[in-house]
C-alpha positions in Angstrom: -1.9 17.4 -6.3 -0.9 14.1 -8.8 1.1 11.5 -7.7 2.8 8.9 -9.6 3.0 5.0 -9.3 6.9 5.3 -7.8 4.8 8.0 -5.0 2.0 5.3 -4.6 4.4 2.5 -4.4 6.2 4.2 -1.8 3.2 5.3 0.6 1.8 1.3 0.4 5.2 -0.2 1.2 5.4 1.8 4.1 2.0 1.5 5.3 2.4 -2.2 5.1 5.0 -2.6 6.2 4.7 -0.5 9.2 0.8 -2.8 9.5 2.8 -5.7 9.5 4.9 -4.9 11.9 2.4 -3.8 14.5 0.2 -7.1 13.9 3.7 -8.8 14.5 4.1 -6.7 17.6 0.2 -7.5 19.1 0.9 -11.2 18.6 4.5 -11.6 20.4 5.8 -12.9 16.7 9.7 -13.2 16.8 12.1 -13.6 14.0 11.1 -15.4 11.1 7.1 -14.4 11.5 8.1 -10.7 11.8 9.8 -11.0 8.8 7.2 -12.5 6.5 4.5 -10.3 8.4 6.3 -7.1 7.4 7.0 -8.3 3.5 4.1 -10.1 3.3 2.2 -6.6 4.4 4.5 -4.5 2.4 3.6 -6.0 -1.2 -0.1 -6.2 0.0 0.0 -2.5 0.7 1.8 -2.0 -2.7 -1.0 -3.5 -4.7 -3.8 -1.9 -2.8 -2.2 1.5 -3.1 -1.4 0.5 -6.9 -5.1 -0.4 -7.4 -6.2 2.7 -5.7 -4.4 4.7 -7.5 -5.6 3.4 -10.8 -9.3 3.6 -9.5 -8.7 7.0 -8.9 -6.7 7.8 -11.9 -9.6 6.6 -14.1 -12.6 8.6 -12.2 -10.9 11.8 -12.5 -10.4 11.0 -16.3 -13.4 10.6 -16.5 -14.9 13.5 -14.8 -12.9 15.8 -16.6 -13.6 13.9 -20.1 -17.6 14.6 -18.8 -17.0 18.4 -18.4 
């Protein structure tokens, strides 16, 4: 199955988001914290997915190119 960047994207923002939220949660944050928790996590989980996604990208270019 492929997936594309806007799929990636989506999958990190929700997993950090929903991280950030649940670190928020353990630590009895309220307002404010919670908030930069959850966008803070959310655009880590973005670029984590992103990079992932580009790792992976490449070694299955280059498995195939190998073939």
């Amino acid at each position: 199955m492929k997936f594309g960047t806007d799929i990636a994207c989506a999958l990190g923002l929700l997993a950090g988001t929903t991280f950030g939220s649940g670190i928020a949660f353990l630590f009895g944050w309220q307002a404010y914290r919670v908030l930069t928790s959850v966008a803070v996590f959310g655009v880590v989980g973005i670029i984590i997915t992103i990079a992932v996604f580009r790792l992976l990208h490449r070694k299955s270019l280059s498995t195939s190119n190998s073939r």
